[in-house]
PDB file of N, CA, C and O in Angstrom:
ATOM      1  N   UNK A   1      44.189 154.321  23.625  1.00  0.00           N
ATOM      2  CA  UNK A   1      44.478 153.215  24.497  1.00  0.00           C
ATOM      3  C   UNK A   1      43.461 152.086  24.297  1.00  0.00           C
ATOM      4  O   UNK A   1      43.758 150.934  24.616  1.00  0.00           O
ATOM      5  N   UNK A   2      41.771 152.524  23.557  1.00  0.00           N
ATOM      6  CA  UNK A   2      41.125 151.454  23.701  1.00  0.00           C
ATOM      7  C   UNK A   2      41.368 150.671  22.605  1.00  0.00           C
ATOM      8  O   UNK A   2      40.943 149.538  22.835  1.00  0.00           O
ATOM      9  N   UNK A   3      41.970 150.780  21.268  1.00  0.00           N
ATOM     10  CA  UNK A   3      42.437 149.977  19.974  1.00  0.00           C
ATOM     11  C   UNK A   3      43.690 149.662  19.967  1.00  0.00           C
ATOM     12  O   UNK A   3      44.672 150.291  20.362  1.00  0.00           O
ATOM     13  N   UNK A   4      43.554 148.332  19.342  1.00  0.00           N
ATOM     14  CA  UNK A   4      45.512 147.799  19.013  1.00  0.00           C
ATOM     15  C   UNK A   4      45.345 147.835  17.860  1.00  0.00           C
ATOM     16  O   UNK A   4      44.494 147.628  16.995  1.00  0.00           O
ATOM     17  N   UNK A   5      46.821 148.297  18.078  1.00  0.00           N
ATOM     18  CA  UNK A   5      47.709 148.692  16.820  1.00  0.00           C
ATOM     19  C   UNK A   5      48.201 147.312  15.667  1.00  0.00           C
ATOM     20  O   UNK A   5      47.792 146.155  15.772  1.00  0.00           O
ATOM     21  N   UNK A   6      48.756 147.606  15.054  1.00  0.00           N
ATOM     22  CA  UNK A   6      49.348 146.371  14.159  1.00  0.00           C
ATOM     23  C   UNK A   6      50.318 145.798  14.796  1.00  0.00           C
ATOM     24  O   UNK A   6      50.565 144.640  14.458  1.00  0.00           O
ATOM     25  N   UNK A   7      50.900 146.232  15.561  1.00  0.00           N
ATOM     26  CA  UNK A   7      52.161 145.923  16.101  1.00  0.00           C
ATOM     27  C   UNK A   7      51.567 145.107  17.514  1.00  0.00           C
ATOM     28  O   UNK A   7      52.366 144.332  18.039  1.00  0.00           O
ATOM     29  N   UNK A   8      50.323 145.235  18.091  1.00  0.00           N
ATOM     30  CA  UNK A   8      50.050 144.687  19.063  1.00  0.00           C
ATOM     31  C   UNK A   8      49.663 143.139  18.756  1.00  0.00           C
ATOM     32  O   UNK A   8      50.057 142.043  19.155  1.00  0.00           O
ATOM     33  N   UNK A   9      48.616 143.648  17.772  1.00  0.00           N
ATOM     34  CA  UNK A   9      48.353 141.952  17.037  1.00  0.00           C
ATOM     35  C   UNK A   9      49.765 141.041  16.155  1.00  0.00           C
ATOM     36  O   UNK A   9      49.687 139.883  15.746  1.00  0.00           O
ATOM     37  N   UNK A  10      50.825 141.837  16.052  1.00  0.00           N
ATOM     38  CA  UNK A  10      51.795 140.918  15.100  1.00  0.00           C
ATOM     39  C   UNK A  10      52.649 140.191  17.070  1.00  0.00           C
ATOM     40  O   UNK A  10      52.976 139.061  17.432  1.00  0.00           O
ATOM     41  N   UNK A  11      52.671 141.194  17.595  1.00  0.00           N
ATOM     42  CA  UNK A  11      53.073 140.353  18.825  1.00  0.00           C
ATOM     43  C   UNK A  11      52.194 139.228  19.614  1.00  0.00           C
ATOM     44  O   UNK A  11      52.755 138.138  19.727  1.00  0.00           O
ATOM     45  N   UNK A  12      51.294 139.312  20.000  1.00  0.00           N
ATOM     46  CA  UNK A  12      49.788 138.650  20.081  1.00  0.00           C
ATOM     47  C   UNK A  12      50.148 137.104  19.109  1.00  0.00           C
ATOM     48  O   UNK A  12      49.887 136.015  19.619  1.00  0.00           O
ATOM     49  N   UNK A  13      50.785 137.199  17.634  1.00  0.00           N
ATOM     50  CA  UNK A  13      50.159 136.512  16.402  1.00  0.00           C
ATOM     51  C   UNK A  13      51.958 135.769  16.998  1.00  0.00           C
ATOM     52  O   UNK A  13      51.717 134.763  17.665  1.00  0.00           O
ATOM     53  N   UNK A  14      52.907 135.924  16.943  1.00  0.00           N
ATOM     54  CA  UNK A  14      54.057 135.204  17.263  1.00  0.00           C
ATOM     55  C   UNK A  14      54.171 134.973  18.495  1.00  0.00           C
ATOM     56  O   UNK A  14      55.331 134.703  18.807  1.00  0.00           O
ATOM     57  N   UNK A  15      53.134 134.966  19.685  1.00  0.00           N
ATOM     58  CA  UNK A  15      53.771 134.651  20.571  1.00  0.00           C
ATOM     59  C   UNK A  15      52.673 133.715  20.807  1.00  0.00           C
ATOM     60  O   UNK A  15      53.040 132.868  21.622  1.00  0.00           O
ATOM     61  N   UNK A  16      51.598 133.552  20.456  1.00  0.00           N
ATOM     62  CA  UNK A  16      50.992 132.391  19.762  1.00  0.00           C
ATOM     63  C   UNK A  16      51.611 131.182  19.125  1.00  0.00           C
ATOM     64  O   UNK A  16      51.633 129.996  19.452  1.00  0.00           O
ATOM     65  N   UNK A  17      52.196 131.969  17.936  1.00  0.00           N
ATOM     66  CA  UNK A  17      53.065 130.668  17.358  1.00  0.00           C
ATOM     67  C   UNK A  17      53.837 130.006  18.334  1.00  0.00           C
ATOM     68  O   UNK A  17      53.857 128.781  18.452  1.00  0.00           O
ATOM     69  N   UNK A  18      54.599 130.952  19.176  1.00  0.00           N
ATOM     70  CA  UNK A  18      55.835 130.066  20.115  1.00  0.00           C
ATOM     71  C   UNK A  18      55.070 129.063  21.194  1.00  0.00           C
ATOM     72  O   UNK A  18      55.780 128.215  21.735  1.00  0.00           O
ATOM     73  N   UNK A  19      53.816 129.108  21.499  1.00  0.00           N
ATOM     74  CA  UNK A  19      53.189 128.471  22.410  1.00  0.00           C
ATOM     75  C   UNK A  19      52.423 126.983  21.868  1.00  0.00           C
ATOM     76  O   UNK A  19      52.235 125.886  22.394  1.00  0.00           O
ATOM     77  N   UNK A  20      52.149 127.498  20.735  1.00  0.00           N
ATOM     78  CA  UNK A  20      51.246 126.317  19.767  1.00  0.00           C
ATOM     79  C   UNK A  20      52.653 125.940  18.675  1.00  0.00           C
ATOM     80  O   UNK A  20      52.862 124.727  18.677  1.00  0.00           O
ATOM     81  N   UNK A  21      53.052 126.262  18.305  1.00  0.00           N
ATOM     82  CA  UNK A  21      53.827 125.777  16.884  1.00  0.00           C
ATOM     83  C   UNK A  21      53.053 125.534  15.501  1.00  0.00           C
ATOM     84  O   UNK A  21      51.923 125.060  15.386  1.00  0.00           O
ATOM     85  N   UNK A  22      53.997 126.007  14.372  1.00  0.00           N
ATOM     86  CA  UNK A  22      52.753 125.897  13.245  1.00  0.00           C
ATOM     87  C   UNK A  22      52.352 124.256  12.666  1.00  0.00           C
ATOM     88  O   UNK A  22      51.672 123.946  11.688  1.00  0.00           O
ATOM     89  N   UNK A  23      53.006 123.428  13.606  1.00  0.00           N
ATOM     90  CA  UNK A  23      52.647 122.765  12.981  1.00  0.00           C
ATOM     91  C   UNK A  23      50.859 122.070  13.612  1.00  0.00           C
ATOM     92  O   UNK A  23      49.985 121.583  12.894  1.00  0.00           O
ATOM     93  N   UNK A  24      50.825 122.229  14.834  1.00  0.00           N
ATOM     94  CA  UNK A  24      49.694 122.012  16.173  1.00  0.00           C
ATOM     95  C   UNK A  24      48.780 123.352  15.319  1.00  0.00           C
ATOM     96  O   UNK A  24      47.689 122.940  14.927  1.00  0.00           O
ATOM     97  N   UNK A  25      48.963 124.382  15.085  1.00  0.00           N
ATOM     98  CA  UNK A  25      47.911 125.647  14.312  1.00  0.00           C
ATOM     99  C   UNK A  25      47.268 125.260  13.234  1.00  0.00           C
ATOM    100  O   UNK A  25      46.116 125.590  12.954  1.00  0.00           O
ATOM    101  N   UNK A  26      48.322 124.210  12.281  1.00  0.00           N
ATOM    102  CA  UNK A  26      47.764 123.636  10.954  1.00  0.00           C
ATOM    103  C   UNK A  26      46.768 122.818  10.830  1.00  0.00           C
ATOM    104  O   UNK A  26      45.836 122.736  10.029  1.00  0.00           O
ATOM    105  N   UNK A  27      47.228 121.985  12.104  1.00  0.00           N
ATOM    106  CA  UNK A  27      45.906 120.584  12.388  1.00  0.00           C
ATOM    107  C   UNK A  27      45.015 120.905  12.696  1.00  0.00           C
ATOM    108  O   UNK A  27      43.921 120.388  12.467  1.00  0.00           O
ATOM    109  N   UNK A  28      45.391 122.417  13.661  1.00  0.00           N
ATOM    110  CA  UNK A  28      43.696 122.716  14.512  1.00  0.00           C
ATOM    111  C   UNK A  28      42.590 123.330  13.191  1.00  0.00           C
ATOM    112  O   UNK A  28      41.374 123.149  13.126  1.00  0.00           O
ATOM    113  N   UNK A  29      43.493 124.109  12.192  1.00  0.00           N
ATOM    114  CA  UNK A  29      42.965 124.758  11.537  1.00  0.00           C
ATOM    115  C   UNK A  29      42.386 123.640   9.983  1.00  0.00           C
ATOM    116  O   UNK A  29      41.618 124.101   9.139  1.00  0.00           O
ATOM    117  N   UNK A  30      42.760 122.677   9.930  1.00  0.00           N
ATOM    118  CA  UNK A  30      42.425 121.655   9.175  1.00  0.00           C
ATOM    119  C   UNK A  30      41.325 120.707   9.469  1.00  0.00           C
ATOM    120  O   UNK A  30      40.545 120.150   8.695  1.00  0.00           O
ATOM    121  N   UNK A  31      41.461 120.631  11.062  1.00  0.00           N
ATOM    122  CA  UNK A  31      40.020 119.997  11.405  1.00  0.00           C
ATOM    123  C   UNK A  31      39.250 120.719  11.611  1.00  0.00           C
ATOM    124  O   UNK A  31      38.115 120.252  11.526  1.00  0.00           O
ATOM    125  N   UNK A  32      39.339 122.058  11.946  1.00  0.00           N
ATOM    126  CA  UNK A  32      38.303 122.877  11.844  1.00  0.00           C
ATOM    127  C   UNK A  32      37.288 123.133  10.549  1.00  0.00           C
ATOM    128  O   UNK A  32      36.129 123.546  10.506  1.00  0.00           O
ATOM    129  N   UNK A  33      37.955 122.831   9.804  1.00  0.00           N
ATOM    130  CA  UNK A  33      37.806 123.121   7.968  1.00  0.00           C
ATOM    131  C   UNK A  33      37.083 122.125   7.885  1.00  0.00           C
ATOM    132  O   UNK A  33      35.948 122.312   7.448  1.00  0.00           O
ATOM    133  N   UNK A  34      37.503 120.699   8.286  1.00  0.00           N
ATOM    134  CA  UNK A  34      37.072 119.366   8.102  1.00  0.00           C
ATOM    135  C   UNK A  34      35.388 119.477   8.447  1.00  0.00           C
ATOM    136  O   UNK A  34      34.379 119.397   7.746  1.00  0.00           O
ATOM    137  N   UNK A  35      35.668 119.729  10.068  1.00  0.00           N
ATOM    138  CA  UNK A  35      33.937 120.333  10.192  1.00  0.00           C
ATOM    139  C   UNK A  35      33.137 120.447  10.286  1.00  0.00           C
ATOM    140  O   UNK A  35      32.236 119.861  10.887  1.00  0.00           O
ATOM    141  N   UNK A  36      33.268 121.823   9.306  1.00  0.00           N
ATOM    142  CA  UNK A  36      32.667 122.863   8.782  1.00  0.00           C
ATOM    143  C   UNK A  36      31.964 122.303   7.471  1.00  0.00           C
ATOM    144  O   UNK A  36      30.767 122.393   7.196  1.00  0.00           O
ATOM    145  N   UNK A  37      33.146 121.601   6.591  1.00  0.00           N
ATOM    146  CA  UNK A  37      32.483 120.958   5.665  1.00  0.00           C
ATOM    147  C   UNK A  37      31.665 120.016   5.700  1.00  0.00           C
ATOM    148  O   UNK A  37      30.649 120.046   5.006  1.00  0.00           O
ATOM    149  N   UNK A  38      31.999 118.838   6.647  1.00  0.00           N
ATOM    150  CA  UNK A  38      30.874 117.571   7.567  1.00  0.00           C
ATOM    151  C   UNK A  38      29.645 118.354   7.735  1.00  0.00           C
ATOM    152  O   UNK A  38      28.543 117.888   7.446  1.00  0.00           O
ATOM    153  N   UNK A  39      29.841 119.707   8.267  1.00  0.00           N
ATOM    154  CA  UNK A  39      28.338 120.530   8.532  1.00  0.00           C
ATOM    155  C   UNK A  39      27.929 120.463   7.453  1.00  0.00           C
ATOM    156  O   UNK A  39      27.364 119.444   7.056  1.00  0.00           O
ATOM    157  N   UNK A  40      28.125 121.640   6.617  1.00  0.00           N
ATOM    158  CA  UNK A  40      27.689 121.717   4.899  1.00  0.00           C
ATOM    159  C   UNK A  40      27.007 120.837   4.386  1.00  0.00           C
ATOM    160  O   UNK A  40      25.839 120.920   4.003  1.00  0.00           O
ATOM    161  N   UNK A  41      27.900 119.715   4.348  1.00  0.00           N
ATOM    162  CA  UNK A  41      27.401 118.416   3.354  1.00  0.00           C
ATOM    163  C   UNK A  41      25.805 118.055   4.248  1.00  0.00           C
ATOM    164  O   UNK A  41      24.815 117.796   3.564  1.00  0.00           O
ATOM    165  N   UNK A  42      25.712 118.074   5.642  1.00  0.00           N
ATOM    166  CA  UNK A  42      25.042 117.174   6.679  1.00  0.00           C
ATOM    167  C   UNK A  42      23.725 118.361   6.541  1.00  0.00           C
ATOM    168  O   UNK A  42      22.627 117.957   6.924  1.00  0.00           O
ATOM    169  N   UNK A  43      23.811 119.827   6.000  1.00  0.00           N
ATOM    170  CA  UNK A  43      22.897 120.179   6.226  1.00  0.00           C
ATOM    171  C   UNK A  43      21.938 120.233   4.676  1.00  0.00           C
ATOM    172  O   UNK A  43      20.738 120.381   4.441  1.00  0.00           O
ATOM    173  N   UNK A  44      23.124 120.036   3.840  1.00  0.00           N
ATOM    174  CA  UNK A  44      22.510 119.601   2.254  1.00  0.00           C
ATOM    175  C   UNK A  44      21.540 118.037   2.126  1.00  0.00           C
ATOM    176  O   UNK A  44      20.748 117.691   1.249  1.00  0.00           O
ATOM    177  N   UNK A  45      22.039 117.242   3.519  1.00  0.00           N
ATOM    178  CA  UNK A  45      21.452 116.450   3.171  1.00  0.00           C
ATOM    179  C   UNK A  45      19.964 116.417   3.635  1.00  0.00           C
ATOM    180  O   UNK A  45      19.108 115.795   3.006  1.00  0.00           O
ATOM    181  N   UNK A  46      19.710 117.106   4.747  1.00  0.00           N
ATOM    182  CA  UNK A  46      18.460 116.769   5.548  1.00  0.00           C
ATOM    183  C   UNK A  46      17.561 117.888   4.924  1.00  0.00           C
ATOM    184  O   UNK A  46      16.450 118.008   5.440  1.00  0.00           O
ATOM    185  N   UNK A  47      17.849 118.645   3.989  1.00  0.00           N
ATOM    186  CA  UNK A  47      16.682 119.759   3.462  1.00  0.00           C
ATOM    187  C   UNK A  47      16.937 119.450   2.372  1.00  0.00           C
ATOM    188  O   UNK A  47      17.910 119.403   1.619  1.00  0.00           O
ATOM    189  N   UNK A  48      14.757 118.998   2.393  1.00  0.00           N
ATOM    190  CA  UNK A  48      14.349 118.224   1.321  1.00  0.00           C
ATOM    191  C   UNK A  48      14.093 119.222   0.026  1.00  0.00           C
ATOM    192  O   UNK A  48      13.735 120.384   0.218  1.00  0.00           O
ATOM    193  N   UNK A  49      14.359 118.542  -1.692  1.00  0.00           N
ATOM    194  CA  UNK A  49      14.478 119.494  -2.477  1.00  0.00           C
ATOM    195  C   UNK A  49      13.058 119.620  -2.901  1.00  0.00           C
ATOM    196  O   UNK A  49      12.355 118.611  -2.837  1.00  0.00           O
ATOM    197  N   UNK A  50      12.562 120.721  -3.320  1.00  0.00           N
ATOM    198  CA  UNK A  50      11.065 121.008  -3.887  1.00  0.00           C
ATOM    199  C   UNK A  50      10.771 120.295  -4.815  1.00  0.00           C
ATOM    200  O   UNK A  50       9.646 119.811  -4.931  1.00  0.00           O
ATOM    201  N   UNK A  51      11.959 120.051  -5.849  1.00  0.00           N
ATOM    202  CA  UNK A  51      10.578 118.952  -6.412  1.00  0.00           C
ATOM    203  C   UNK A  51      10.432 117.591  -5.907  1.00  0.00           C
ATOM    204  O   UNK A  51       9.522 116.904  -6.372  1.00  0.00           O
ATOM    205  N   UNK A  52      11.267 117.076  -4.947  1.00  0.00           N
ATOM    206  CA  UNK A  52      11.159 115.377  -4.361  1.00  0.00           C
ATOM    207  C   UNK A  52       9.709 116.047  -3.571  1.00  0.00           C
ATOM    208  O   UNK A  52       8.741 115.299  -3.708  1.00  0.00           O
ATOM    209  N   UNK A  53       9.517 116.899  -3.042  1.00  0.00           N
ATOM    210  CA  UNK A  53       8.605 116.837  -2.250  1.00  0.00           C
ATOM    211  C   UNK A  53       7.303 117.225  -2.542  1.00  0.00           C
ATOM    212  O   UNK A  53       6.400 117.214  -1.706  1.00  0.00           O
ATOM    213  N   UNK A  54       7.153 117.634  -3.924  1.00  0.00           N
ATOM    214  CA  UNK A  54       5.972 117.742  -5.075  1.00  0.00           C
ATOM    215  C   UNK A  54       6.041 116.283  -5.939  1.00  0.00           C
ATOM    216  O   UNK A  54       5.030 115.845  -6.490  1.00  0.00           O
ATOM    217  N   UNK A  55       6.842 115.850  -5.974  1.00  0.00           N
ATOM    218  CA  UNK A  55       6.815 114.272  -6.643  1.00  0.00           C
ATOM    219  C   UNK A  55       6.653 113.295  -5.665  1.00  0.00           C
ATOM    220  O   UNK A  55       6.637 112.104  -5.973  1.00  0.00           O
ATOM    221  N   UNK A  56       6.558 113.599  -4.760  1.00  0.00           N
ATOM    222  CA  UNK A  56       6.219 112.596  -3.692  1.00  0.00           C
ATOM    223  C   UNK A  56       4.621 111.992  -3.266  1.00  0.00           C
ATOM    224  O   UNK A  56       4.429 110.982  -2.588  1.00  0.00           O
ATOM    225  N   UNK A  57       3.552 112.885  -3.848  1.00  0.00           N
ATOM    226  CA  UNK A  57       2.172 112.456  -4.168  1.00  0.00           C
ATOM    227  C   UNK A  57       1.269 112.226  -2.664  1.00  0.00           C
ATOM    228  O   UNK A  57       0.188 111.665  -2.487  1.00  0.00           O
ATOM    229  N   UNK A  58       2.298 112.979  -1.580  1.00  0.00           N
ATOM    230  CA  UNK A  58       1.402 113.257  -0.220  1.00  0.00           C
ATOM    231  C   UNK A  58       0.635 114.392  -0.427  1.00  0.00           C
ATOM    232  O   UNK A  58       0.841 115.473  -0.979  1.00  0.00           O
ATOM    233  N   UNK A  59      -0.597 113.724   0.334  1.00  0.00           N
ATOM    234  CA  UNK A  59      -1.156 114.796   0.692  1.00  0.00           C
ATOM    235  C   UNK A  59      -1.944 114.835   2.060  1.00  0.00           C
ATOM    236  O   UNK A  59      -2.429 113.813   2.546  1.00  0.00           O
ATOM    237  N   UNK A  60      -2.038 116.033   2.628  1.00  0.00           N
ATOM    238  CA  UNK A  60      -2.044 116.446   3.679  1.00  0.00           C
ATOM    239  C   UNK A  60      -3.297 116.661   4.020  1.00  0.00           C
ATOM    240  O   UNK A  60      -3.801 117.403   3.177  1.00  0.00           O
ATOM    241  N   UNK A  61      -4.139 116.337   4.948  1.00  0.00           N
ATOM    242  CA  UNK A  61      -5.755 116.269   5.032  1.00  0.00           C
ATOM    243  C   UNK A  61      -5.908 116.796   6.305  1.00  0.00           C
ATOM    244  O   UNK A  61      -5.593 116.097   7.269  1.00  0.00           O
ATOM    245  N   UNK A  62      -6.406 118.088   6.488  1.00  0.00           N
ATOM    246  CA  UNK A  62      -6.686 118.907   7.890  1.00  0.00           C
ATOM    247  C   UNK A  62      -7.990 119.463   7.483  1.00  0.00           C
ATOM    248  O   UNK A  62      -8.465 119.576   6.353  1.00  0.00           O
ATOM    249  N   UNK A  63      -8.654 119.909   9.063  1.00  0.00           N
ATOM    250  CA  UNK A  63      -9.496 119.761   9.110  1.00  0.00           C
ATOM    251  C   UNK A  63      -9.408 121.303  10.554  1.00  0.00           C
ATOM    252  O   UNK A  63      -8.877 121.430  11.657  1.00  0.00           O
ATOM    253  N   UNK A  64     -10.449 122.340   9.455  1.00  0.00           N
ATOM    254  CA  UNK A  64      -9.986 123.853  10.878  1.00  0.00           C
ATOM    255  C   UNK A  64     -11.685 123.880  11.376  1.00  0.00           C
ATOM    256  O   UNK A  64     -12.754 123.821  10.768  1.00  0.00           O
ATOM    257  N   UNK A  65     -11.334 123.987  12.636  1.00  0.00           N
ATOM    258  CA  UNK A  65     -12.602 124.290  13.627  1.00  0.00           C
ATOM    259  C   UNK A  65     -12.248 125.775  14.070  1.00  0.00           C
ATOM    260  O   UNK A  65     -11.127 126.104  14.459  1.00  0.00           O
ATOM    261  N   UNK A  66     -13.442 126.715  13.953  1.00  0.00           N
ATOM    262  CA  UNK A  66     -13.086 127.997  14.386  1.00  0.00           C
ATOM    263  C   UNK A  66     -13.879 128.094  15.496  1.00  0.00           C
ATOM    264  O   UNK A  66     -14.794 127.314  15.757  1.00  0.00           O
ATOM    265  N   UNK A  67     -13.524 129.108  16.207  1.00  0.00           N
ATOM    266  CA  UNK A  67     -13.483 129.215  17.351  1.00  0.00           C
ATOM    267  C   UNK A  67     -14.195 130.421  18.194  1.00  0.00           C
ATOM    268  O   UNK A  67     -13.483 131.165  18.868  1.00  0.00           O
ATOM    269  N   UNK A  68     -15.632 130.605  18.146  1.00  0.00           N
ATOM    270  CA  UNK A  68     -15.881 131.826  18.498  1.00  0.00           C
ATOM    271  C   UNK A  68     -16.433 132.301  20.069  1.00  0.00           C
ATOM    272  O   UNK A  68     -17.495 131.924  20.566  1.00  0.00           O
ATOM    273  N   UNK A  69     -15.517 133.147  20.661  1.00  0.00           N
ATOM    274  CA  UNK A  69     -15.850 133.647  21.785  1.00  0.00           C
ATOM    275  C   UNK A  69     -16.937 134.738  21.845  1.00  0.00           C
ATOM    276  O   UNK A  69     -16.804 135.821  21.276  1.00  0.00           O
ATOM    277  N   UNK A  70     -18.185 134.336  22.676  1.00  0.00           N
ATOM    278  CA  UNK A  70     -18.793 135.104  23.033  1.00  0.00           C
ATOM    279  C   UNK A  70     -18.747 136.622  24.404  1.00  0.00           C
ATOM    280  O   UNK A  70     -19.722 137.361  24.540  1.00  0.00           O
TER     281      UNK A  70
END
């Protein structure tokens, strides 16, 4: 009783369709795609590649104070 069967999800999967239509399933599932890819591209862009950031000729100047508790 606690798993569905194939037959539960093929009813589940058409009575879906009759509520949405395939054509409203296609769009949702096309802008979803759309995105996903907008993500992709958006996260290729903001992570910087190793060598721009070895050719880039910063350098970083710190300075450590330690710290000792008596």
């Amino acid at each position: 009783m606690g798993s569905l069967s194939i037959w539960h999800w093929l009813i589940v999967l058409v009575v879906v369709l009759l509520i949405f239509g395939t054509k409203k399933l296609r769009n949702i599932g096309s802008d979803l795609g759309g995105a996903v890819k907008g993500f992709k591209e958006g996260m290729k862009e903001d992570t910087p590649k190793l060598n721009e950031t070895a050719e880039s000729g910063r350098t970083i100047d710190a300075e450590v104070k330690d710290k000792h508790h008596s």
